[in-house]
Structures are given as C-alpha cells and as structure tokens.
N, C-alpha and C positions, 0 to 999 in steps of 0.2 A: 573448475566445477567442484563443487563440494557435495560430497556422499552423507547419509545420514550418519555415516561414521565419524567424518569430519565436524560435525556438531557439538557445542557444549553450551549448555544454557551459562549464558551472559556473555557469548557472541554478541559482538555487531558488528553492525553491517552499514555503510551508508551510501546512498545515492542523490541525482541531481548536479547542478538544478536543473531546473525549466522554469521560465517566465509565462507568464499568463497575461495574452492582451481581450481589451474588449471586447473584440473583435470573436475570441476563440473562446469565450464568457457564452458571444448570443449566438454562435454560430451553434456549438453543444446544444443549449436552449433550444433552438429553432427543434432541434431534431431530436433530443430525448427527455427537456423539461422545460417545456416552453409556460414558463409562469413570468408575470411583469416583472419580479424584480431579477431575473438572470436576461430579460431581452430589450427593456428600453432603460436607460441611466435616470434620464426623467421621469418615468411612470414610477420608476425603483426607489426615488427621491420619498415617495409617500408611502412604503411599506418600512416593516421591522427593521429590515436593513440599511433604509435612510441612503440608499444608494444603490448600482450595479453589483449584484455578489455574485458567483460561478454559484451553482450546483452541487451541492454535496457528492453527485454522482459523478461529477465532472472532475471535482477534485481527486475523487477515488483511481477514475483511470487513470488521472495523471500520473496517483503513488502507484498506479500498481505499473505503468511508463517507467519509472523511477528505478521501481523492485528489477523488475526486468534486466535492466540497464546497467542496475549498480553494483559493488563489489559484493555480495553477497550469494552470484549464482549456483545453481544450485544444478545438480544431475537430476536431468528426466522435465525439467522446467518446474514451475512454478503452479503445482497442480492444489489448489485448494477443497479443502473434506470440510471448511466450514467456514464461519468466524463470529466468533464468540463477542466479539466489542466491536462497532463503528458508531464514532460519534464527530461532528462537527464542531469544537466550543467556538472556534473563530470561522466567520466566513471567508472566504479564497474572494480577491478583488483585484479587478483590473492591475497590471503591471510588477502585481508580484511574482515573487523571483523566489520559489517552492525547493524542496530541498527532503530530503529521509533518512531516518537513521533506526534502524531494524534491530531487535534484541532477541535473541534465542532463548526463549523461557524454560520450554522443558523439550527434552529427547526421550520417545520412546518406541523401542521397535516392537512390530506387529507381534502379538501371541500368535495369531493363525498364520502369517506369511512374514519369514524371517528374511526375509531375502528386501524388505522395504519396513519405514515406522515412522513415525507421524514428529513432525517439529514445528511446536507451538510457537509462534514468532509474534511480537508486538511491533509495529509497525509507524512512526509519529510522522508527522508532515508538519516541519516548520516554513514560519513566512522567512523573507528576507529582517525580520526583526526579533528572529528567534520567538514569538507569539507559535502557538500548536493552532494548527487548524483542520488536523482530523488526528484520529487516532483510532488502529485496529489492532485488533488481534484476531490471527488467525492459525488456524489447523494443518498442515500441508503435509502432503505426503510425496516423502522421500524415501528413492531407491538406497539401497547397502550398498558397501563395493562384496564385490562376487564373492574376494575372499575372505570375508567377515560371514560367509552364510556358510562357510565348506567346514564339515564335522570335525572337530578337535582328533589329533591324530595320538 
C-alpha cells in the first residue's frame, strides 16, 4: 500500500487486463445505458459506431476494476475528490483485451489536515492494439503515514 508519502509525480502504475465479450457490452446496456448501439450488434450497424461499442460508462468501471486491482494501491483505497478529464477517443468493442497505465501528476498535502493530501493521477485505458480508449484524470485523496504528520523534534 502506498501512503501519500510514497508518491512523486511521474509515478506509474499499471493494471489489467480484462477482456470484454458481447455479451458484458449489452448485459451493462440492459442495466445502466440501454441505447441501440451498446445492446443489439445489428441495430448498432446503423449508428456512429457502425457496430456493438460498450459504454463509456462501462468502460470506466472497468479502469476503475483495473485501478483497484493493479500495482498501484493505495492506503485507505481509492477515494475520488473529483476528476478533472474523462474522455472516450476510441470506443471499447466486443473482444477487447483493456489494459491501464496510471501517472502521478502532482502530490500535495492538505493545508487544513496534514495527516492526509490530494494525488492527481491520469489514468489511460488502452485496447489490445495499444489505440487509448478513455482517458482520466483524477483528484484522490490520500492518507500520510502517521510519522510524516508528528512535529519535528
């Protein structure tokens, strides 16, 4: 587990994979974004995406499946204050093989509470073809270790 002490921007971190079948594309759909082209392959043939794509939102739990998971843990888990970027350039499709690789951008601890401080991390989700199909950044906050917060003697 890594404390905000253990931090320095241009860390990383990476996680993965997970594959993504059809199946876990409309099953998502069905139940938090049931639009044609994440639920039928054939109805999906006629929109933007010229085929089945997952959910941007689908995709996200997946990285944040990933975060969880991958070497980058963190003390106190993985508690998000915000996030600054999330963007889709490639859509997530059937049978890809997803993957993360996390950058610690900036470390800074709390003015009002020293004992924890905030680590901006960017976050990329590549296909199995190295192509980016999301990208975030986000704010988290993480605890110190104890003895980083006890007054200089």
């Amino acid at each position: 587990m890594r404390y905000l002490d253990d931090l320095t921007p241009g860390d990383r971190f990476a996680g993965g994979p997970v594959t993504v079948t059809a199946e876990d594309i409309v099953a998502y759909a069905w139940q938090f974004d049931p639009q044609p082209f994440h639920l039928d392959a054939e109805a999906a043939k006629d929109t933007v995406f010229a085929g089945l794509a997952a959910s941007g939102w689908h995709t996200a739990g997946l990285t944040m499946r990933m975060i969880v998971n991958g070497e980058g843990r963190l003390a106190g888990g993985f508690v998000g204050m915000g996030v600054e970027e999330l963007r889709w350039p490639k859509a997530t499709r059937p049978g890809d093989t997803l993957r993360i690789e996390s950058e610690v951008l900036e470390v800074r601890v709390s003015e009002k509470r020293p004992d924890r401080g905030i680590a901006r991390v960017r976050t990329t989700t590549f296909n199995q073809d190295n192509e980016t199909v999301q990208v975030m950044t986000a704010n988290l906050l993480v605890p110190r270790r104890v003895d980083a917060t006890a007054p200089a003697e």
